[in-house]
Wavefront OBJ file of the C-alpha trace (Angstrom):
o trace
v 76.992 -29.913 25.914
v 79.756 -28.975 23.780
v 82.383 -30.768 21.963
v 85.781 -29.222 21.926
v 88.349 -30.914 19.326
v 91.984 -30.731 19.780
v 93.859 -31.636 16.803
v 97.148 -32.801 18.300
v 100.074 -32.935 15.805
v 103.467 -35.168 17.341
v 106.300 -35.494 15.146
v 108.198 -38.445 15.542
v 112.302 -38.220 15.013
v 112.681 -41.798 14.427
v 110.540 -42.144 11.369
v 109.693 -38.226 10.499
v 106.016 -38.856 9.921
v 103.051 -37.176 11.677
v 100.334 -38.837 13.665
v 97.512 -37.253 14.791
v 94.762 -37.676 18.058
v 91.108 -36.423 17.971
v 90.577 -35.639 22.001
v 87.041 -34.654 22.147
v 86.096 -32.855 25.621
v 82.709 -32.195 27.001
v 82.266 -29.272 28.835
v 78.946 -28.526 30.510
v 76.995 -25.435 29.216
v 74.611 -23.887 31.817
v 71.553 -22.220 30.640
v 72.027 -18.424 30.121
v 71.720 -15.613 33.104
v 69.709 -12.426 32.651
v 72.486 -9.588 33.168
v 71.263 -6.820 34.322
v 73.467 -3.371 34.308
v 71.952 -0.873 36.303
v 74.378 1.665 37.470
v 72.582 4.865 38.106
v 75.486 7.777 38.304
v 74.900 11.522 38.744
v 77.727 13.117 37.976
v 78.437 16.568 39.725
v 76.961 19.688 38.298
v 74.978 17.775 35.679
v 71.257 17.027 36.129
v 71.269 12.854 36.253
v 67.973 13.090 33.840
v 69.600 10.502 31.284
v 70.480 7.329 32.850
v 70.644 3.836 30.544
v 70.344 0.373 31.978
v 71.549 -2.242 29.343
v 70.267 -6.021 29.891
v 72.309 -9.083 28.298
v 72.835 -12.926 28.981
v 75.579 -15.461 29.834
v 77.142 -17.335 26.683
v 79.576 -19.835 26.406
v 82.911 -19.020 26.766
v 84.108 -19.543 23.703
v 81.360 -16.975 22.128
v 82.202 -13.896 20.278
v 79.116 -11.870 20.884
v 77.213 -11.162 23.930
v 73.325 -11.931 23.474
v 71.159 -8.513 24.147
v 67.680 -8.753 25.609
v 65.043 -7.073 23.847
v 61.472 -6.305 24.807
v 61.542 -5.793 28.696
v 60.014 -3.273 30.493
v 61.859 -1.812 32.881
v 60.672 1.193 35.674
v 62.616 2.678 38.347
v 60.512 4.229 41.059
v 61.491 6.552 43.880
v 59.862 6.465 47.896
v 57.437 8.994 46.434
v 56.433 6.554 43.880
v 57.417 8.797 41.056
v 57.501 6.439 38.088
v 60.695 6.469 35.912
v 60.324 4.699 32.438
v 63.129 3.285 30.787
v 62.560 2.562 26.838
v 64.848 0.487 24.608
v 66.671 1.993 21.903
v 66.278 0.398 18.744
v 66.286 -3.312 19.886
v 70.014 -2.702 21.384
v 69.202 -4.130 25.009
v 69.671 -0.571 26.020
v 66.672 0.981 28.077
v 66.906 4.673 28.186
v 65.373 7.347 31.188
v 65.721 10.999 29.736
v 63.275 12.231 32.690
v 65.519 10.730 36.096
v 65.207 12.620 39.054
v 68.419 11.631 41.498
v 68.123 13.037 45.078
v 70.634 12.394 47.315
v 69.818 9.773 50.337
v 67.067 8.809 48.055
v 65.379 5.189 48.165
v 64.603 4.040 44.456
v 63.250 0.850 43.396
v 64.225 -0.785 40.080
v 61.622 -3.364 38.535
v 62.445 -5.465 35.284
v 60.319 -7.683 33.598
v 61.645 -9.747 31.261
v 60.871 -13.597 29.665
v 58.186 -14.175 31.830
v 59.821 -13.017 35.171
v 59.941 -10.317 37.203
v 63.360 -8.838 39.257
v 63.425 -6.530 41.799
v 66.454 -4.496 43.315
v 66.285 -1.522 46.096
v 69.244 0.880 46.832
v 69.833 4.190 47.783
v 71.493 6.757 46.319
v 74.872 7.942 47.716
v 76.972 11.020 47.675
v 80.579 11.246 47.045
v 83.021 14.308 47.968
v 83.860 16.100 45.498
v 87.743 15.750 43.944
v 89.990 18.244 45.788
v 93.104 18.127 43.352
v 95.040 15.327 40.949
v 98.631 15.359 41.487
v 101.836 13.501 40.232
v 103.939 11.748 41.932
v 107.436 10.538 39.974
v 108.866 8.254 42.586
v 105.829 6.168 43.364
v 104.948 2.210 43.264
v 106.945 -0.666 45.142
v 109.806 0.123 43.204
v 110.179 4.076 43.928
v 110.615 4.871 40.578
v 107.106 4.555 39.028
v 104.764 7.278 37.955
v 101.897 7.656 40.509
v 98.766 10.214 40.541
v 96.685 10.456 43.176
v 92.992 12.518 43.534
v 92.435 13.761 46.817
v 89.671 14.705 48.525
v 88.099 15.640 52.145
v 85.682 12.492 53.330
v 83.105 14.374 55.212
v 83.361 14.053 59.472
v 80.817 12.124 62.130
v 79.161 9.891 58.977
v 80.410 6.391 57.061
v 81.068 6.343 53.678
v 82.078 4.027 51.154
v 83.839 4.368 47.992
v 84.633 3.447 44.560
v 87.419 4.034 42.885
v 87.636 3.910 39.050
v 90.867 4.815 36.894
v 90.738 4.825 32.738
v 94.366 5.103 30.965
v 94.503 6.233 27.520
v 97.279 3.760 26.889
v 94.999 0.132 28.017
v 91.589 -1.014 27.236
v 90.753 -2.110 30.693
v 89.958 -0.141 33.793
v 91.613 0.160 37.474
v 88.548 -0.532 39.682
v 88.704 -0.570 43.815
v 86.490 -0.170 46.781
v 87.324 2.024 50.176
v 85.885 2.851 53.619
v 86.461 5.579 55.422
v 87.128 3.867 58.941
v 90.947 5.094 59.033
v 90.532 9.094 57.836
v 86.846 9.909 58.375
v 86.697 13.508 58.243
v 90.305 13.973 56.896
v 91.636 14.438 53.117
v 92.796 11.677 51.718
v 92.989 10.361 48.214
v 92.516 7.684 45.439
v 95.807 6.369 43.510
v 96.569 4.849 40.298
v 97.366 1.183 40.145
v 99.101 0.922 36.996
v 102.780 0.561 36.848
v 103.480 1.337 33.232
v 102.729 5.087 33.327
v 104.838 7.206 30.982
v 104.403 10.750 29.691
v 101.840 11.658 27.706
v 99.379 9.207 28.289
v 96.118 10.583 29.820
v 94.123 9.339 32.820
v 90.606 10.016 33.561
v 89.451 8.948 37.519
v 85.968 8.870 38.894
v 84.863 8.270 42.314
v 81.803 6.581 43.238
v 79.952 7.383 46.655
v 77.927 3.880 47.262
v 76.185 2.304 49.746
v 77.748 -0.289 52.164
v 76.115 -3.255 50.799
v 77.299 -2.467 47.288
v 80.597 -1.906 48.966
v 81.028 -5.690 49.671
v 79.807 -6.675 46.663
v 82.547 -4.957 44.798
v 85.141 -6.438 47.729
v 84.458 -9.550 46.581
v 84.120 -8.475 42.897
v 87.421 -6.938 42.795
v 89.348 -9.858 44.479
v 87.906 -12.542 42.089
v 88.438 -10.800 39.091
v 91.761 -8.808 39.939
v 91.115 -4.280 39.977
v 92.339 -4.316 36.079
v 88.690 -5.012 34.795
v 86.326 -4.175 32.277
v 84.115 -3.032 34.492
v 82.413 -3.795 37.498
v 78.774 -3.359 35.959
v 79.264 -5.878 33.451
v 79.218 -9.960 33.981
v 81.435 -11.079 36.880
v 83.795 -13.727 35.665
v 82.099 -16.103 38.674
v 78.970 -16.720 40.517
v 78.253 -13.419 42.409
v 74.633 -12.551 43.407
v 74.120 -8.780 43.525
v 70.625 -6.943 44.631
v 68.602 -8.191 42.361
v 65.953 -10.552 42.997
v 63.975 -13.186 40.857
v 60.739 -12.731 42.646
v 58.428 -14.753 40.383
v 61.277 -17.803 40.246
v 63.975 -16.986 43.604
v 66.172 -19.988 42.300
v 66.623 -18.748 38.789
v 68.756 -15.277 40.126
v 69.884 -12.461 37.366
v 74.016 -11.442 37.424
v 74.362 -7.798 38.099
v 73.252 -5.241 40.689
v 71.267 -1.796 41.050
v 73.389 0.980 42.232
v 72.945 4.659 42.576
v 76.004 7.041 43.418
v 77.020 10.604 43.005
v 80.086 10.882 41.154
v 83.112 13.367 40.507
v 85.375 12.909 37.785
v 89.077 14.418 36.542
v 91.069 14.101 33.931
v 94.621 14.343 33.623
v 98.066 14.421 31.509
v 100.883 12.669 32.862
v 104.027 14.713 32.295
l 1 2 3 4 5 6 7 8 9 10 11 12 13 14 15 16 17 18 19 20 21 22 23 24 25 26 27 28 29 30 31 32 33 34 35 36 37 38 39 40 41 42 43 44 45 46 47 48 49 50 51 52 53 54 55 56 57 58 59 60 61 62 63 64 65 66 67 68 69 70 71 72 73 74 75 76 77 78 79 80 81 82 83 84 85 86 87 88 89 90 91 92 93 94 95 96 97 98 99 100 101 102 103 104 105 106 107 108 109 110 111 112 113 114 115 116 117 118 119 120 121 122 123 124 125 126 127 128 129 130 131 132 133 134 135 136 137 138 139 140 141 142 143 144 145 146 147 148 149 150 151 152 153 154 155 156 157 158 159 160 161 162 163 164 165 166 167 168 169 170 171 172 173 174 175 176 177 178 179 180 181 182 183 184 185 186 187 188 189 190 191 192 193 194 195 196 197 198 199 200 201 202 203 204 205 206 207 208 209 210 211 212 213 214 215 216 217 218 219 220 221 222 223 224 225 226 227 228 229 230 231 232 233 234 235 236 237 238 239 240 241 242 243 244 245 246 247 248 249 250 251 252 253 254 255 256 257 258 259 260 261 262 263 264 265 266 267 268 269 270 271 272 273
């Protein structure tokens, strides 16, 4: 438990003196959550052989710095069994593969051992279609007179596929983030948009899409609608309770925060003019 102190000043017009009130409130600390961030991506045209997965805890809220986890060992295998080590860097919770193999409709298997326990996730890597064309559009937004860009592409006919959308503004520190499926254009083009209503010349915006699985799909539905699409990140610490992949097999009730995803990605850039 922690003790929060208010000190709560009240000046008083009658007699122009100060008083003061100590309000002490308890507020319930819950032991810290592995978090485990395990977002393989394979960007187009690139090889996928480096691929990091970094592994953290919960703090309290009013904490500064986010405790890394040190000393786990963590493999990612493939339906072949092909073994894929990933080594930490330097004590910095972050577990490096410079050997990854992605392969498209792949099953892979992610196994992290850690404090005495041992968590488990399986997924399967998606592909994504590739980004047609980024375009600007000057009288987007509710109002009509916002600046919108949108990232088309052609979702491939007579198979489902699921999407996430991620746009980065050179002008904000967080992150647009937001899921699709294609149940109303499958086969068609379509495209991605900005969600950002302060767009002005000059400032550049860089847009990846994400081709993932169906059951990561919901996770980031709910995701997304707890913590608003203007987020750090969706591989990082939900701000509530939301169980990913990832299983505690050698303790099921004590669950890790985080989930094992693979996807294919395609990314753009662009300057707003």
């Amino acid at each position: 438990m922690k003790k929060l102190v208010f000190l709560i000043s009240f000046l008083t017009s009658f007699f122009i003196t100060s008083c003061e009130d100590v309000v002490e409130v308890d507020l319930n600390t819950a032991p810290p959550k592995l978090v485990i961030e395990a977002a393989i991506n394979w960007q187009k045209g690139s090889t996928g052989r480096q691929q990091v997965i970094k592994l953290t805890t919960t703090t309290g809220y009013f904490d500064q710095l986010i405790p890394i986890v040190s000393g786990a060992t963590i493999v990612v295998r493939n339906s072949k069994n092909e073994r894929f080590n990933f080594i930490e860097y330097n004590k910095s919770g972050r577990y490096i593969c410079n050997n990854f193999r992605p392969v498209i409709n792949e099953t892979y298997t992610l196994t992290v051992v850690s404090g005495g326990n041992t968590y488990t996730a399986t997924e399967t890597l998606k592909s994504v279609a590739a980004i047609n064309r980024v375009e600007q559009k000057n009288d987007g937004g509710f109002t009509g007179k916002d600046i919108e860009i949108r990232s088309f592409f052609t979702d491939p006919a007579d198979e489902e596929n699921y999407y996430l959308f991620k746009y980065v503004y050179s002008s904000k520190v967080t992150s647009t983030f937001y899921v699709s499926e294609d149940k109303f254009y499958q086969g068609n083009e379509t495209y991605s948009s900005t969600e950002d209503d302060d767009l002005k010349a000059g400032d550049e915006v860089e847009v990846t899409h994400f081709g993932i699985s169906k059951q990561y799909y919901n996770y980031m539905n709910i995701l997304v609608s707890i913590a608003g699409s203007n987020v750090g990140g969706p591989f990082q610490s939900p701000p509530a309770t939301v169980k990913g992949n990832i299983i505690n097999t050698t303790d099921k009730s004590n669950y890790p925060l985080g989930y094992f995803s693979l996807s294919e990605t395609d990314s753009q850039k662009y300057k707003i003019e």
